[in-house]
N, C-alpha and C positions, 0 to 999 in steps of 0.2 A: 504494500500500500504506500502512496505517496505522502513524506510531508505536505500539512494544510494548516490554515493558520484560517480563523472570520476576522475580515477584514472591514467587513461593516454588519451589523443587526438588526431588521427592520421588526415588524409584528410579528408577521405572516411569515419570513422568509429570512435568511443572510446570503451572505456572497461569502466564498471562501477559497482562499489562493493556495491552487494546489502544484505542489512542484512536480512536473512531471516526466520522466527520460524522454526524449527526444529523437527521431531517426537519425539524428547528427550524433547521437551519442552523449550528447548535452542534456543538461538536466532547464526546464523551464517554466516560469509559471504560466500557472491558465486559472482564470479568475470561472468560479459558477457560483450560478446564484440556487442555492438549497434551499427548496420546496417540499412542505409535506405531504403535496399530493390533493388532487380535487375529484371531483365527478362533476360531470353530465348527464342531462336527465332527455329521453325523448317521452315528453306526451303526448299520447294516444287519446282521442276522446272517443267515444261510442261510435261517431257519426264517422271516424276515419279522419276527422283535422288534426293537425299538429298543434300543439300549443307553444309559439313560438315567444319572444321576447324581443322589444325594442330596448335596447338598454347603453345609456349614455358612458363611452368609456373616455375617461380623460386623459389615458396614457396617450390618444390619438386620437384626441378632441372628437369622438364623431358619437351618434348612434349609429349601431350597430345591430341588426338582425341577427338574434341570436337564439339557441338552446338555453335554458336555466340551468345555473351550474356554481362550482363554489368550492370554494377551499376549504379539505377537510381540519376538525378541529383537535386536538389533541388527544390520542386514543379513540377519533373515530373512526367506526367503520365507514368506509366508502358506501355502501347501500343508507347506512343511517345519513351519512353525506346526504344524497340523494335525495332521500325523503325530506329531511329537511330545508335543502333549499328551493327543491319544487313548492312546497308551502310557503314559503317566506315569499320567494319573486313573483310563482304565480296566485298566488292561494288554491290550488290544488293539492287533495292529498291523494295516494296512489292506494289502492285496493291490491293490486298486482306491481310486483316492482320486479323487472329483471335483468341481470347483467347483460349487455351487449358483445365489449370486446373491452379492450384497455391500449391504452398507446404511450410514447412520450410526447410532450407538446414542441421542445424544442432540444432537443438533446446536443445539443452543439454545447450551450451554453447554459441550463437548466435543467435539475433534475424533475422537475412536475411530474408525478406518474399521474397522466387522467386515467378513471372506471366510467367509462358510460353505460347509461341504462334507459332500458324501455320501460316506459310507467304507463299502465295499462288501469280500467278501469276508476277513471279518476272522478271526485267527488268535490265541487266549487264549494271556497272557502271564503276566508279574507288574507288577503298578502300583507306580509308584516318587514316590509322596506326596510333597510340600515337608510340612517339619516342620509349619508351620501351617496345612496342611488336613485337615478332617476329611471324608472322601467315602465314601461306600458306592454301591456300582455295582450298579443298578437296573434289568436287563434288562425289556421292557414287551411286551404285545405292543401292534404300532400301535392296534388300536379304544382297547384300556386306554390309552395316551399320547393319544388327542384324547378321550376321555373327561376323561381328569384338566386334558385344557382348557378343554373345556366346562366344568367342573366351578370352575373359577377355583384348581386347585391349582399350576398353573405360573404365576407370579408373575413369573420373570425374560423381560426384552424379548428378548434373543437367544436365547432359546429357543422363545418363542413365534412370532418374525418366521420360527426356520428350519423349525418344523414346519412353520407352517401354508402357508408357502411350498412346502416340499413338497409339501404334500397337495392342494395347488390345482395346482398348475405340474409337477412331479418324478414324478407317479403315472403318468402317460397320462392326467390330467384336466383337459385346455386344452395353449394351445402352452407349449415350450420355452423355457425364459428362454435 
């Protein structure tokens, strides 16, 4: 294993510079930003909509069309992940919750393990916002959500990794992951 040292500490997350051998035979740092890890949720309604997300991200000033999703909290499961920020962003809770697949979001420089999941059977609630998000919750139907793919309006990576993941593998179109 390589020496590392955190070089900074945020909430959520640190950076931590790890020294690492090199094809040159040199040893060098590489700086990553350590994550606990999140889920993604897809909601399924009765009718076959998706229950998408407008949600304001400020790393890159925009709204964003997104999946509900969230960084897990200390000793949580990723399904508990799940369940709970479907409820909080959308005020849905899921009757049915199931794994999808898992990915990493940017392994270059981040360790993020996302779980995504299918939330099936879902039952409208009240959403319980953090102060600083701004979300409007954007039922779709599926053509209209892989349209706005095609279309290059979904922008964020775990959003796109968990539709179209679905829609290859989760439909009955090829096998089961």
């Amino acid at each position: 294993m390589s020496d590392s040292k955190i070089v900074y500490r945020a909430t959520r997350f640190h950076v931590e510079q790890r020294i690492v051998p090199g094809a040159d035979g040199r040893e060098h740092p590489h700086d990553i930003l350590v994550h606990p890890g999140a889920a993604v949720v897809l909601p399924l309604l009765e009718d076959g909509r998706v229950v998408m997300i407008e949600n304001h991200r400020e790393a890159v000033r925009m709204e964003l069309l997104e999946l509900p999703a969230g960084t897990l909290d200390d000793g949580e499961a990723p399904i508990e992940c799940a369940r709970r920020e479907l409820s909080e962003e959308t005020g849905y809770t899921a009757g049915r919750m199931e794994p999808l697949t898992d990915f990493y979001t940017s392994p270059g420089i981040l360790t993020e393990h996302m779980h995504a999941f299918v939330a099936t059977q879902l039952t409208d609630g009240k959403t319980a916002h953090e102060p600083t998000e701004r979300i409007r919750v954007t039922p779709m139907t599926w053509e209209d959500a892989m349209r706005a793919v095609g279309a290059g309006r979904v922008k964020d990576g775990k959003t796109l990794s968990t539709l179209l993941f679905f829609d290859r593998f989760g439909r009955g179109k090829g096998p089961r992951p």
